[in-house]
C-alpha positions in Angstrom: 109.4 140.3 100.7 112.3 137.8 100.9 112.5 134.5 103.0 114.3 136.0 105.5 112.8 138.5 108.3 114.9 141.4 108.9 114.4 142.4 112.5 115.4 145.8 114.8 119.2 145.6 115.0 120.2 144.0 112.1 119.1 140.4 113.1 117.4 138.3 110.3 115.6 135.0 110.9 113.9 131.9 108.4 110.8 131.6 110.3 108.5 130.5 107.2 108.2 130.4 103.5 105.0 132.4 103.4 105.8 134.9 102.1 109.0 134.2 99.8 109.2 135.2 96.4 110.5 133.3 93.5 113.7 135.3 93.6 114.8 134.3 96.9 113.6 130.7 97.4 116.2 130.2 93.6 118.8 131.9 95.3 118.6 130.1 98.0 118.7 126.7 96.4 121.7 127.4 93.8 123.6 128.2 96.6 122.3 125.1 98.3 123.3 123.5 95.4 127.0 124.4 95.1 126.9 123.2 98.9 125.7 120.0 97.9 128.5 119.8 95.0 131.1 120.5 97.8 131.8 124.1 96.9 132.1 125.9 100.3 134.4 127.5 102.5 134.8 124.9 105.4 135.7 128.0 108.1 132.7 130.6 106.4 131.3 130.7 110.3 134.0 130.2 112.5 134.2 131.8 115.5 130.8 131.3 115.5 128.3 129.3 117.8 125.0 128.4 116.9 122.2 126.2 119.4 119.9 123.7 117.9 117.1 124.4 120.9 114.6 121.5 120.4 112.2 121.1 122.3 110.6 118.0 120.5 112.2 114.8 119.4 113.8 115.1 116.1 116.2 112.8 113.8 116.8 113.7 110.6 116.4 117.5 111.4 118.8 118.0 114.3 121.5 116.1 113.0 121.4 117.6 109.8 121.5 121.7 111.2 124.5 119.8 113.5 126.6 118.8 110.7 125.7 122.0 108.7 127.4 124.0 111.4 130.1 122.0 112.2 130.8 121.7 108.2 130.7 125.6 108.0 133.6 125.7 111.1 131.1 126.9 113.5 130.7 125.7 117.2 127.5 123.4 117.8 125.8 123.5 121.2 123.1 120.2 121.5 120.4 121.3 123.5 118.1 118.4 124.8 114.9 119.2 126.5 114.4 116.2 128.4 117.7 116.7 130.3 117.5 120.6 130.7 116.1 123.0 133.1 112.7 123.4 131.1 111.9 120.0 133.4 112.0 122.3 136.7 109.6 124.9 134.8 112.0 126.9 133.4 110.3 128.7 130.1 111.6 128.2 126.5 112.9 132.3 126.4 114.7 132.2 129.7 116.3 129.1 128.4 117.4 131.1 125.4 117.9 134.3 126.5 120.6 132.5 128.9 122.2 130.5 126.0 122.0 133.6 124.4 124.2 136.0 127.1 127.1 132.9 126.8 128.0 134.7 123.3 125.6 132.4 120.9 124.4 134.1 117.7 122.5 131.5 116.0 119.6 129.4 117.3 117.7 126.4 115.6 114.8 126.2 116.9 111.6 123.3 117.3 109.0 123.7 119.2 105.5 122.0 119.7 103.4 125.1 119.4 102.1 126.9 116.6 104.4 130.1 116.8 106.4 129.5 119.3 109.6 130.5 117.0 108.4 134.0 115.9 107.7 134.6 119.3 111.1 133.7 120.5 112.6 135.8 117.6 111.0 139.1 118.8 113.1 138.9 122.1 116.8 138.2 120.7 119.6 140.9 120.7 120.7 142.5 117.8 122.7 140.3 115.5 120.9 136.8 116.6 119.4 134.9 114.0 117.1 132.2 114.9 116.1 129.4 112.0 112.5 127.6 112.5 112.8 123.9 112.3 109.5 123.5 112.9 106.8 125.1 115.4 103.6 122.6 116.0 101.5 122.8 112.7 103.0 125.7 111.5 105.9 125.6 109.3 108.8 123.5 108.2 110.9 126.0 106.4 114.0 124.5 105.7 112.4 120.9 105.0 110.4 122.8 102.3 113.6 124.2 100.9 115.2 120.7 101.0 112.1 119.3 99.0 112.3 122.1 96.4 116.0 121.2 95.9 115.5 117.5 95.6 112.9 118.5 92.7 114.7 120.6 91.5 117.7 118.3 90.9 115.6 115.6 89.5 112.9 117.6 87.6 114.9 120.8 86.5 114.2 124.7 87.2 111.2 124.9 85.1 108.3 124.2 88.6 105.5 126.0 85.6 105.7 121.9 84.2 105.7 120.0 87.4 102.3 118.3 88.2 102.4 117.7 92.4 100.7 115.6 94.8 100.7 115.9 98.3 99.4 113.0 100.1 97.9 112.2 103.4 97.7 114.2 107.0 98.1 117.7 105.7 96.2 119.0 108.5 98.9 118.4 110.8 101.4 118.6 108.8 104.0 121.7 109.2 105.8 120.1 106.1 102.7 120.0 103.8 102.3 124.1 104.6 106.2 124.8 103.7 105.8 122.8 100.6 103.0 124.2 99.2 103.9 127.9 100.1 107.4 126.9 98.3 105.5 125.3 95.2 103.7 128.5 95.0 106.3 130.5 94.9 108.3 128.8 92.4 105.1 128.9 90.2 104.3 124.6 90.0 102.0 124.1 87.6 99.5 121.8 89.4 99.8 121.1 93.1 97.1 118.3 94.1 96.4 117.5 97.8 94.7 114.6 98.8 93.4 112.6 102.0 90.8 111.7 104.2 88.4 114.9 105.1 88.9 114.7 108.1 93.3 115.3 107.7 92.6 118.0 105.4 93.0 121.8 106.6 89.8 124.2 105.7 92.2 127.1 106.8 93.3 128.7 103.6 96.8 126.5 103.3 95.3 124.7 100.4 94.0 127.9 98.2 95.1 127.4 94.8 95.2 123.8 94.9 93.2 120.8 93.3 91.5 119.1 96.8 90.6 115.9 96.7 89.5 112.7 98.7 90.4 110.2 96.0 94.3 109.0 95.7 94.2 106.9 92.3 92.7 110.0 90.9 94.9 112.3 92.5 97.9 110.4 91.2 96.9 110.6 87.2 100.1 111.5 85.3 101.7 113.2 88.4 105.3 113.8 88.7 105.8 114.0 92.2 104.4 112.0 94.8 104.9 113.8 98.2 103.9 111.8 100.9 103.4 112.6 104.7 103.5 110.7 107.8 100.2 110.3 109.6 100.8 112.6 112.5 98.6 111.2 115.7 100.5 112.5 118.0 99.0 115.9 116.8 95.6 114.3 117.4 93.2 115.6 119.4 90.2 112.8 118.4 90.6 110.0 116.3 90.1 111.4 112.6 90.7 107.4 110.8 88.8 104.3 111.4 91.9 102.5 111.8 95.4 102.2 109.9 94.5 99.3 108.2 91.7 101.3 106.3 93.7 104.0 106.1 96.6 102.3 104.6 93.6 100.8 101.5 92.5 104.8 100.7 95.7 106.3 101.2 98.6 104.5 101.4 100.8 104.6 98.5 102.0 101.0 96.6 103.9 99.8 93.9 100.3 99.4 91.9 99.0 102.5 92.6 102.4 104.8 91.6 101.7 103.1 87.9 98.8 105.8 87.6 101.7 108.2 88.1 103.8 109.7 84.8 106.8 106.9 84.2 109.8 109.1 85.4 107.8 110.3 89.0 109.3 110.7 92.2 108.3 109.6 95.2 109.2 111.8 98.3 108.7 111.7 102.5 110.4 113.9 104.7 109.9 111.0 107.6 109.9 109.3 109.8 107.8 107.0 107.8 105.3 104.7 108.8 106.1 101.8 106.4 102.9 100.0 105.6 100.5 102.8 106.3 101.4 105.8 104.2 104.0 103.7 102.4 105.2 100.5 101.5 108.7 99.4 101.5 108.6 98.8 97.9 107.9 102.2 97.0 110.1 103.5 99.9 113.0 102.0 98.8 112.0 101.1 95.2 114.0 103.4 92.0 111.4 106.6 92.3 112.3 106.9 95.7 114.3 110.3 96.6 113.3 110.1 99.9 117.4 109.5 100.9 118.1 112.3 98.5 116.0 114.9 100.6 117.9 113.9 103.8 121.5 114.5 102.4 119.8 117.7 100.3 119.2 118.7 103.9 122.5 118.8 104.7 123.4 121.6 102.4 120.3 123.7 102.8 120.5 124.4 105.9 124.2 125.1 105.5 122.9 127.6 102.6 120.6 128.6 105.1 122.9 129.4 108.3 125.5 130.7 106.0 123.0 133.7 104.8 121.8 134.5 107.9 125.1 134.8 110.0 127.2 135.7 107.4 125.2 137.7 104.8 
């Protein structure tokens, strides 16, 4: 199967990387990589409007699908939860179905439940494309996509040499799942996730993968240092003694990325928590890409919108 999902009616949607092949995650990225080289057609989409419908807080990810579409020539609707009609119990498919009937073919979609997206997907029209951009612990498609570039770029094609540590709260983590499905796919040749026991998944997301508790370990000779936010919101009981302790197991420093291979990368799709996962010498030190990954997200998700509602 490809990344995409073709649906009845000719509409095709990114709603996870599960179950992308090796083919289309490349594709995807060299075409996100002429993007990022400025090699595009500025009016590919327009005529076309697309929605970023988020219904959580979001940075780094709703700006980014904004300028893609406005960069591509398309219209850009901004849809904020907190000051729509979901606040007088409107649901999330009436609100879209309504967008929808005001001529919009393209939705960007978060939301805080697991599967929220697919859901959503299975009621459009023909010809509407919805793009996940993140649904509760889910998946993160297009951040996955914008990780695989940024390692891409600094590693080269060849994933069968890259050794890969994913740090931290992966049980929460929608990011951690995208990364490691993408990793698979591109056939990495060692993907290592570590944490606490407790911020670890026992669902099958880490199959294939070297699990372990210990970070100086973990980080032996490692390429890439992928490190995730500590996600308490997503909470339901306290799973760490306290951030303090958490920050001595877990939290990445200047020290402890010495363990890792001279040339490794340090990575965080954000927000950070400086001084619990990370310290602001590593987050802004010379391994850091983390900067990288946000302009990288720029052009994937311009690759992205551009595949879908153009073909």
């Amino acid at each position: 199967m490809t990344t995409f999902v073709s649906a009845p009616g000719g509409s095709r949607h990114l709603l996870s990387l599960r179950e992308a092949t090796r083919d289309s995650l490349e594709a995807l990225l060299i075409r996100a990589q002429a993007f990022a080289e400025g090699h595009y057609d500025h009016r590919a989409l327009a005529g076309t409007a697309v929605c970023t419908l988020f219904f959580e807080p979001s940075t780094r990810t709703r700006l980014s699908f904004q300028l893609a579409v406005q960069q591509l020539g398309a219209h850009v609707l901004s849809f904020d939860a907190s000051t729509s009609s979901t606040t007088k119990g409107e649901t999330a498919l009436d609100t879209l179905k309504n967008i929808e009937a005001m001529g919009v073919r393209g939705f960007v979609v978060r939301h805080r439940d697991d599967g929220a997206v697919a859901e959503l997907a299975a009621h459009v029209r023909p010809g509407t494309c919805l793009v996940n951009a993140g649904d509760g612990r889910s998946a993160h498609p297009t951040q996955g996509l914008l990780d695989m570039l940024t390692l891409r770029q600094a590693k080269g094609n060849d994933f069968s040499r890259l050794r890969v540590a994913i740090v931290g709260d992966i049980k929460h983590s929608r990011v951690a799942r995208s990364d490691v499905q993408a990793l698979r796919a591109l056939g990495a040749g060692e993907i290592r996730a570590v944490g606490p026991a407790s911020l670890l998944p026992d669902d099958g997301t880490l199959d294939g993968c070297i699990v372990g508790h210990d970070l100086d370990a973990a980080l032996d000779g490692v390429d890439a240092v992928m490190m995730l936010r500590l996600q308490r919101e997503r909470m339901e009981e306290g799973l760490v003694d306290s951030l303090e302790d958490y920050h001595r197991d877990y939290g990445l420093t200047v020290a402890r990325l010495k363990r890792a291979a001279p040339d490794a990368v340090v990575m965080h799709p954000g927000p950070m928590n400086r001084g619990v996962e990370i310290t602001d010498e590593v987050a802004d030190g010379p391994q850091s890409l983390i900067l990288t990954q946000v302009a990288n997200g720029v052009a994937v998700r311009m690759a992205v919108l551009e595949t879908l509602l153009k073909g």
